[in-house]
N, C-alpha and C positions, 0 to 999 in steps of 0.2 A: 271085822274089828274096826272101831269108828278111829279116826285118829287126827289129828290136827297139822296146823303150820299157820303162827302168828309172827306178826312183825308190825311193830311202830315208831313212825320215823316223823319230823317237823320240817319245812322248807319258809315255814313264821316267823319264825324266833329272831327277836330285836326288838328295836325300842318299842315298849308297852306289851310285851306278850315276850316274858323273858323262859319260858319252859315250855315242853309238851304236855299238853291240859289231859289227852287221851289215857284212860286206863283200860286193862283187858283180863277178862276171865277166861281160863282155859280150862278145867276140872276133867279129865279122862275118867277119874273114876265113879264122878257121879254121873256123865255126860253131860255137863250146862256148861255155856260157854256165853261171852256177853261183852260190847265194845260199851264204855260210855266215855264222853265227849264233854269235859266240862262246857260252861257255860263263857265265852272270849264276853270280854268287857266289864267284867264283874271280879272280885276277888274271892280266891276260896275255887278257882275254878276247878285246879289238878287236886283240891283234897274234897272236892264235889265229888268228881268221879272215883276217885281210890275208895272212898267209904260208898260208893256205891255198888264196885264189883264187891270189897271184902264182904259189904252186909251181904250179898246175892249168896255167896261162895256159902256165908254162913245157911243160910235157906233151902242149902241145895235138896238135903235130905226131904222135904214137904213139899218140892213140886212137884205132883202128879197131872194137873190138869189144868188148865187153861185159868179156873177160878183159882186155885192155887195160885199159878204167876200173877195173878192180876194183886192178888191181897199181899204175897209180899214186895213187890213194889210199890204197891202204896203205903206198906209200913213202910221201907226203904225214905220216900218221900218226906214221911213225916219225921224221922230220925232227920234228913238230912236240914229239914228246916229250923230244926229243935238247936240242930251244930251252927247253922246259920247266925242264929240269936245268940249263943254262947260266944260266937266269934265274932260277933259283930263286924260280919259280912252281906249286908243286903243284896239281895241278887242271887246270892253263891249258889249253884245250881248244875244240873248236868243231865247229860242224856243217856237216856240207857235204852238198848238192844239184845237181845237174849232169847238164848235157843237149848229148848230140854231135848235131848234125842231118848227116844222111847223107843230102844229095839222090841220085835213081835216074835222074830225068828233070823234065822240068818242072809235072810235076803232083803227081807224089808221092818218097817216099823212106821213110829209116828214121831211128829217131830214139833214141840207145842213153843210158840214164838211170842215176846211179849216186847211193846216198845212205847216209849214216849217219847219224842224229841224228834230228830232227824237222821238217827244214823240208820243206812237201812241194813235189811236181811232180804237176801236173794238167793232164790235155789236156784240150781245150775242142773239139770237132768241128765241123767249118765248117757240119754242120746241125741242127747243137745253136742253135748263135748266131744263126742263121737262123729258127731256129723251124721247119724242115719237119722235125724230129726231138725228139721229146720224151724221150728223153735224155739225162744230165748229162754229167759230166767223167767220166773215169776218171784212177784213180790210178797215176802211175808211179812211186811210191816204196813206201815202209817205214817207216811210225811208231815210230822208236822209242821210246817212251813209253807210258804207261798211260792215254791221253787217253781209251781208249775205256769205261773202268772209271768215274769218276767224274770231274764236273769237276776236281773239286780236284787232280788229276793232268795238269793240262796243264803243270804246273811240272816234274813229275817223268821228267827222259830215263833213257833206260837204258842209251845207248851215246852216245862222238862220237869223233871225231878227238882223240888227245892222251889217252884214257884208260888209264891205268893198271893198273884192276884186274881186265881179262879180257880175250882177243884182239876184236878190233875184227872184226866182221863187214858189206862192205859188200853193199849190198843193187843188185843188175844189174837191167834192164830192156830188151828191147828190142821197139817197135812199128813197125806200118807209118805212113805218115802221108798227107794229101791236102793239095793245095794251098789255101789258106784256115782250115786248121786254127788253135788259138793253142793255144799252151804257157803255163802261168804257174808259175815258179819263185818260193817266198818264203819269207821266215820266217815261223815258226810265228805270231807276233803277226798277221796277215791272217787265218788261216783260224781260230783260234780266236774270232776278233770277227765273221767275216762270213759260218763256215760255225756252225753247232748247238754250242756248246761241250758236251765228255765225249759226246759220240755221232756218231763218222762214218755211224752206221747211220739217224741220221735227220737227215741232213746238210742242208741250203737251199743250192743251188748258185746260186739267181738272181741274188743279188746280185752276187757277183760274173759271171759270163756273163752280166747286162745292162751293166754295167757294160762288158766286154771289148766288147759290140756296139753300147752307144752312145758309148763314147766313146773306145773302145782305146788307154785310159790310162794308165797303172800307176802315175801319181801320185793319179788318183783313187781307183784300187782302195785303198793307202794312207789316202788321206783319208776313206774313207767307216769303214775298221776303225780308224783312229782317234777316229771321232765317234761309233763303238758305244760303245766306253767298257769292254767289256766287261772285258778283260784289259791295261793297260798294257804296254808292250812295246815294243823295236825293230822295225819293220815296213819290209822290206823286198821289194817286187815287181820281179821282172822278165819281160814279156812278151815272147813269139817268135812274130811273126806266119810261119808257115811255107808 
């Protein structure tokens, strides 16, 4: 049985960033689950992302396959740019990450991933966590951002939901998966405080995968990138035990 643990929490909030922008889908009964991340410095940020998981939520039934995620988020997109103009919010914008679990049998399945922006999606391997595999995560998303170029670019996306100034490219995925596996869906504020900031190439995965294995938390994982201090930020985790 697939089963979750979300939590999101802000260490931002104050002058000019007066709420948590982050919204999160959790769905058990359909399996999709999805972090999106408004867009900081724009308005419309936190109702960027809310109408991006609800539209998702609404979709859940038609994702089958990779082409599937890809077409409703780019309806998603265009819904969100249509609310943009009615509110006359330029900018208003947000990132999504999302993940269909596709049980096969009761040991394994397939797990089809869709994202635009920055927040990532990382498997965790049931013998990673375990320790009989040294290991890390693999990535099932698409950075968009220059994060890997210099720190000081962890601020700067290059695409999201809701952008205006070039077609929106979403980025597909699809894996096998085993039973005990974990997914961790988040915004960007986790992995920039708990993975290597400006270098996925010389990343620290422990902390978070000890973290998923002692205490398969996601309010922890949370609290532990909020006491790095590293990057202030919305932080938002959701884990899929699969």
């Amino acid at each position: 049985m697939v089963r979750f643990d979300a939590y999101s929490a802000s260490n931002s909030i104050g002058s000019g960033h007066s709420e948590n922008q982050d919204s999160y889908l959790v769905d058990v009964s359909t399996l999709l689950f999805a972090v999106a991340d408004g867009v900081g410095g724009y308005q419309g940020g936190k109702e960027a992302a809310e109408l991006a998981t609800s539209a998702l939520r609404n979709k859940a039934g038609m994702l089958r396959d990779e082409s599937t995620m890809r077409a409703s988020i780019e309806d998603i997109h265009e819904q969100l740019k249509e609310t943009a103009k009615s509110m006359h919010y330029p900018g208003m914008g947000t990132t999504l990450a999302a993940a269909k679990v596709l049980p096969s049998s009761q040991n394994s399945g397939r797990v089809i991933t869709a994202n635009a922006g920055d927040s990532p999606i990382l498997l965790y391997p049931r013998a990673t966590l375990e320790g009989t595999d040294s290991g890390e995560f693999q990535k099932l998303y698409t950075d968009d951002s220059y994060r890997d170029r210099t720190p000081a670019s962890m601020w700067a996306i290059v695409q999201y939901l809701g952008i205006e100034s070039h077609k929106l490219e979403v980025h597909t995925q699809s894996v096998d998966y085993s039973v005990g596996d974990v997914i961790l869906i988040c915004s960007d504020g986790i992995t920039d405080n708990l993975l290597n900031p400006g270098s996925y190439a010389q990343r620290r995965s422990a902390n978070i995968g000890e973290i998923i294995r002692k205490f398969g938390s996601a309010k922890k994982i949370v609290e532990e990138a909020i006491s790095v201090g590293t990057k202030p930020d919305d932080m938002t985790a959701v884990l899929i035990f699969l």
